[in-house]
Each structure stands twice: as structure tokens, then as C-alpha cells.
N, C-alpha and C positions, 0 to 999 in steps of 0.2 A: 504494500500500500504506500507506495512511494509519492504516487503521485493522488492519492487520494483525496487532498484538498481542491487540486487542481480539475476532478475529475467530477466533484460535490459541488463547487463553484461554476463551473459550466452547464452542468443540470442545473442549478438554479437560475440562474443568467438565459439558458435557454426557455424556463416555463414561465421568467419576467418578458423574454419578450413574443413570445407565445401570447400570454393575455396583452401584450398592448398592442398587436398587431392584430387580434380580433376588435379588438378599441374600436383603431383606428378605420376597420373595414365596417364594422357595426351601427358605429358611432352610436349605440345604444348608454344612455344613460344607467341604466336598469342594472347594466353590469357592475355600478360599482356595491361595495359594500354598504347597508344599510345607515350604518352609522357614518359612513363619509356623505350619503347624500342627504342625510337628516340637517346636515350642518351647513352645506353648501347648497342655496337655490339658485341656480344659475340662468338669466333671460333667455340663452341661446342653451338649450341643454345638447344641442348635437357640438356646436362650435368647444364648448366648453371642453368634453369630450374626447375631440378630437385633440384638442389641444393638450391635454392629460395622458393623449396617449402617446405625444411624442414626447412628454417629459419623463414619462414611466419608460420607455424604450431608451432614454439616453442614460437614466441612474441604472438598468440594465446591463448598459456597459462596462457599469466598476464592475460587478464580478467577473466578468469576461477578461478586464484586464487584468484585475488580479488573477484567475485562473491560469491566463500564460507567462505573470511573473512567475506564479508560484511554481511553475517547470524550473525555473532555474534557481529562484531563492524562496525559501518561505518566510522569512522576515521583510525582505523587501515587498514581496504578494499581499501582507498586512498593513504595510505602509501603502503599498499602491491603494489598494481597497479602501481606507480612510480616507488618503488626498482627493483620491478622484470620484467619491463619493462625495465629500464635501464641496466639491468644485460643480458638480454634474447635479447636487441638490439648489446651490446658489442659479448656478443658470438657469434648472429648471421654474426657479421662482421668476426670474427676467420672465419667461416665456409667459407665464400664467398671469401676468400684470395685465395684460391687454385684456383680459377674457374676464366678462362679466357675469 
């Protein structure tokens, strides 16, 4: 199990962007969790939506990239996973400014 972080991290990264890329084909509000859409009423629930779903497909990305540091190092693959989550949660917030 050497590479078994690496292997755990890409299953997950792959069924994060599994559900945003029905998101984005669906644009079905319906799919999110009860409690996320109790709290957000959004004017456009399709725009909203989609929008959501390309911010869920980019924080999908940290484990991805952590998954291929973690082939080479698994301390740098936790630093990776923290930076670029933190950076990929900041952007995703820019995106979602626009959307009402």
C-alpha cells in the first residue's frame, strides 16, 4: 500500500467531480443537500447552480493534485492538499460573488 493515499485521493477527487459535472449538465437545484439549500435562496436557481458547479469541480482539483504529489512525496501531497485547497476555496468564493 504504497501508494495508497495516492490511490484514496483520486477516488475521491474523481466522485467530487462526478457530482459537479452532473451539476453542471442538470443544473438541477434539487441536487444539492437539504440543508445547503434551506440557507441559500437563490433568484436564478439554474445560474446559481451552475455556477456551484464549477466551483465544486475546481476545489476537486486539490485532491487530484495532491494524489500525484503524493507519488513522489507524502508530506509535500499534504502541503499540496492544504495550499491548493485554500487557494481553489478563495477563488471559488470570487466566482460565487456574481450569483444571486
Amino acid at each position: 500500500m504504497e501508494y495508497g493515499y495516492s490511490i484514496l485521493m483520486g477516488i475521491f477527487s474523481a466522485a467530487i467531480l462526478i457530482y459537479a459535472g452532473l451539476m453542471a449538465l442538470t443544473k438541477d437545484y434539487e441536487m444539492l443537500p437539504v440543508r445547503a439549500r434551506q440557507s441559500v435562496k437563490p433568484e436564478d436557481p439554474k445560474k446559481y447552480t451552475a455556477q456551484l458547479s464549477k466551483v465544486i469541480a475546481l476545489v476537486a482539483a486539490s485532491p487530484a493534485l495532491s494524489a500525484l504529489t503524493g507519488l513522489w512525496n507524502m508530506i509535500a501531497a499534504v502541503v499540496v492538499l492544504i495550499v491548493t485547497m485554500i487557494v481553489f476555496i478563495w477563488i471559488g468564493v470570487r466566482i460565487m460573488r456574481d450569483v444571486k
